[in-house]
N, C-alpha and C positions, 0 to 999 in steps of 0.2 A: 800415569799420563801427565804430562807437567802443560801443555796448552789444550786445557778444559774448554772445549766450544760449550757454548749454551743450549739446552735442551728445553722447549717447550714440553712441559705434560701434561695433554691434553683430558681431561674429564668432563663427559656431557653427561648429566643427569635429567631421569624423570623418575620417579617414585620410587625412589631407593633406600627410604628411610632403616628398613631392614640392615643392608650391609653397606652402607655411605661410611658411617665412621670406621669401620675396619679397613676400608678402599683407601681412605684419606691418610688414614696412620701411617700404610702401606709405602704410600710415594713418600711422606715426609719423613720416613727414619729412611729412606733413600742413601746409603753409600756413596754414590756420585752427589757431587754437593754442587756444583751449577748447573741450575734448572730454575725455573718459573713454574709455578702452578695453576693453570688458566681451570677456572671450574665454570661449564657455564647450564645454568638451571632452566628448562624447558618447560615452564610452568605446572613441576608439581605437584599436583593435590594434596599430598602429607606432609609429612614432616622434613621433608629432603632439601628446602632452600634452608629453612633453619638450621639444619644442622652444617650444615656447608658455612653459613653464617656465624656463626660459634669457633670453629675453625680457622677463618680468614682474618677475625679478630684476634687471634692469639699467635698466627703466623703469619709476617710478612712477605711472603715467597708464593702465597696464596693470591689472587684476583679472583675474585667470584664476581660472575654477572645473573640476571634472568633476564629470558626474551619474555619479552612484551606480549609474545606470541605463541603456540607449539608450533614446531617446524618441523619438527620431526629427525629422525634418526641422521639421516646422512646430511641435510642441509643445516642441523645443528651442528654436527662434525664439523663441516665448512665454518661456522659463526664461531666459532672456539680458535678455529686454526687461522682465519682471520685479526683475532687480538695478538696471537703469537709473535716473537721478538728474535726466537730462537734459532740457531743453524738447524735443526731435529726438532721434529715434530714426534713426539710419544704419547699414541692414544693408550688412555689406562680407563678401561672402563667402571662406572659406580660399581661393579658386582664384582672386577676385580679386583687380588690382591699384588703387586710390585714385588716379589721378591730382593732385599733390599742390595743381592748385586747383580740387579736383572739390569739397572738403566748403565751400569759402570760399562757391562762388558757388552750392551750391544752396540754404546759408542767408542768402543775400543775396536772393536770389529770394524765398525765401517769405516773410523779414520784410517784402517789400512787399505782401503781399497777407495780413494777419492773419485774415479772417477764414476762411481755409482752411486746415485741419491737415494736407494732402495735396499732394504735388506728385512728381511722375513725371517723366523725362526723355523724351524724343521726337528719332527721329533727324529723320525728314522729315516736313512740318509747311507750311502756306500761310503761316504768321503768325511772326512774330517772336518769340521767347521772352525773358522769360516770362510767360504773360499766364494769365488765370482765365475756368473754365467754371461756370455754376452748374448743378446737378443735370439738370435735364431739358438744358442745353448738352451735360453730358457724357455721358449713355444718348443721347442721339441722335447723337452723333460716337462712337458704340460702336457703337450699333446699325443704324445705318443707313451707317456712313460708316468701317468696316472697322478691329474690335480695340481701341478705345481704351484698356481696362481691361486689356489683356493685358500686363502689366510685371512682371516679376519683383521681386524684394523688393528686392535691389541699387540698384535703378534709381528709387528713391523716396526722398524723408526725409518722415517721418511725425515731428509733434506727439501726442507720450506721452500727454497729457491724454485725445484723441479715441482712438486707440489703447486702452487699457485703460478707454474707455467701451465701446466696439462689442467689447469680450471679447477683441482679439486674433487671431489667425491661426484659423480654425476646422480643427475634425477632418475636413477633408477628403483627401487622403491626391493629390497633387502638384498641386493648383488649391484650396489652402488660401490664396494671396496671391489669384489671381481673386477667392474668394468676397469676401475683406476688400474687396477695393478697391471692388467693384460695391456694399456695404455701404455703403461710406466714400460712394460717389459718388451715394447713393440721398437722403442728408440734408445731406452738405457741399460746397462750391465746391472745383474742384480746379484746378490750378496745373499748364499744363506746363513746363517746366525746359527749359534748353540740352541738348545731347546730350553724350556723348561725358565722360564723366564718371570714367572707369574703364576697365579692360580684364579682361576674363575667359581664363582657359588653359581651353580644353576639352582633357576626358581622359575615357578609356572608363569609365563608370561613373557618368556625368552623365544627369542628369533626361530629355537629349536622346534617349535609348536605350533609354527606358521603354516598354513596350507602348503604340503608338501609337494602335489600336483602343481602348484605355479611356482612354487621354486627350482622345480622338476625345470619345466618350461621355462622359463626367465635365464636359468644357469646354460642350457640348451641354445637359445639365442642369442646370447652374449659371447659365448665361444664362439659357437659358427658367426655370425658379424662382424668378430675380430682377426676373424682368417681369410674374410673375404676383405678386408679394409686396406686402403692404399698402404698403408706403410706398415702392413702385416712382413717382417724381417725375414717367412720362411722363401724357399724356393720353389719356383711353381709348383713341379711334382713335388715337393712336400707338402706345399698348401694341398692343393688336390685329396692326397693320399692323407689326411690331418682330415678333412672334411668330411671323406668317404667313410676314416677310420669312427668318428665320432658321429657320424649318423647312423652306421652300422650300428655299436654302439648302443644307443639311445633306442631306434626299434626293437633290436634285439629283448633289452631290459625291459621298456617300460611297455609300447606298442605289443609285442608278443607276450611278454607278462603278462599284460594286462587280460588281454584275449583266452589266456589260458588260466586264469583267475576270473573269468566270467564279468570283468569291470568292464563293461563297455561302456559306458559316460566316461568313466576316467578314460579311454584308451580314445574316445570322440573329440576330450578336452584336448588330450593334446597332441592330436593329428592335427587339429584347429590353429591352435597356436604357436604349435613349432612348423605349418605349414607343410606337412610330413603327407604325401598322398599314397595309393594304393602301388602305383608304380615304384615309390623310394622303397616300399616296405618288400616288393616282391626282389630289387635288385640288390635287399640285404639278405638273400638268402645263401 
């Protein structure tokens, strides 16, 4: 690639002293060599600004900050992407590792296809990578054709421009990156990317571990919201038949699941909060 755009890489830390310095190594033996390294420190409690501190000292390509404050997961997302300078925006998380020709080729991907600020990796896939969905391509391989938009922030490079148009990561508390993408995917073409881009340590204390029932519920609302929204791209009878398909769906799984698992608080939680009443549950039969 002979016009290297600049790549922000983004890392938000809180108590990563475990796998910080293997994360850090990761990005800075980086292959692609224009990037910035915005690190920014969420107050904490171990050893994790220090060693970030050690680091930035010894490499200029490093910024480290700490908030004054915890803010938490997706609004510290925002406060990192906020210092950023760069065309691309690359979140590498503290517990990830960079594979060091993960950042080359997923900006090699996306300068092929300009007119989308969005691209996502995919493990298993019919099609060769990398190739572009336009809005109603990608709510229909979401919605009909299982998850499309379900990516974590890692697994993305996002153009800063569209980025700090659509506001950034919304206040939604751990399907704050869902909401953005289904956003992103409602007005722009999206880009799938090669897989295999990085590697993650899971460790107890990961998003994986969260009360499953409200992510149950929370991912359940943010679909259906995004299909009923003004500038949902599909067509009526799609939207429709997208709605019917994933409410079905969803009682099926979890409402009759549940019921026949004898969990009835769980199956109460979330008639409650996915607003799901007796009627929805008899016209998925």
């Amino acid at each position: 690639m002979t016009n290297k755009p600049l790549v922000s890489v983004l890392m938000t830390v809180y108590n990563r002293e475990k796998c910080l310095a293997s994360s850090i190594e990761s990005v800075l033996e980086s292959r692609y060599d224009n990037f910035e390294f915005i690190i920014v420190d969420d107050c904490s409690t171990d050893n994790s600004y220090e060693i970030a501190k050690e680091y930035a000292a010894k490499d200029k390509r490093i910024s480290l900050y700490r908030n004054e404050q915890n803010l938490g997961d997706y609004p510290n997302r925002n406060k990192a992407a906020s210092y950023a300078k760069g065309k691309y925006l690359k979140y590498n998380d503290s517990d990830e590792e960079l594979y060091y020709f993960g950042l080359e080729i997923m900006v090699e991907c996306m300068e092929r296809f300009p007119e989308s600020p969005l691209g996502f990796v995919q493990i298993h896939d019919e099609k060769k990578h990398p190739y572009i969905l336009s809005p109603e391509e990608a709510y229909k391989r979401h919605y009909f054709g299982g998850g499309f938009f379900l990516n974590a922030p890692t697994s993305s490079l996002i153009r800063r421009e569209e980025f700090e148009k659509l506001g950034g990561f919304g206040d939604i508390r751990h399907r704050g990156d869902y909401d953005l993408w289904l956003r992103f995917g409602a007005v722009y073409p999206i880009v799938r990317l090669p897989a295999f881009m990085g590697w993650n340590y899971y460790h107890e204390g990961q998003e994986l571990s969260l009360n499953q029932l409200y992510k149950k519920a929370l991912t359940y609302n943010v679909s259906i919201g995004a299909l009923i929204h003004d500038n949902c791209p599909l067509a009526p009878e799609d939207r429709k038949a997208a709605i019917k398909r994933w409410e079905r769906g969803f009682i099926r799984n979890n409402i009759f699941g549940g019921l026949l698992k004898f969990k009835f608080r769980d199956v109460a939680y979330l008639m409650k909060e996915c607003n799901i009443s007796f009627g929805d549950m008899l016209s998925s039969l």
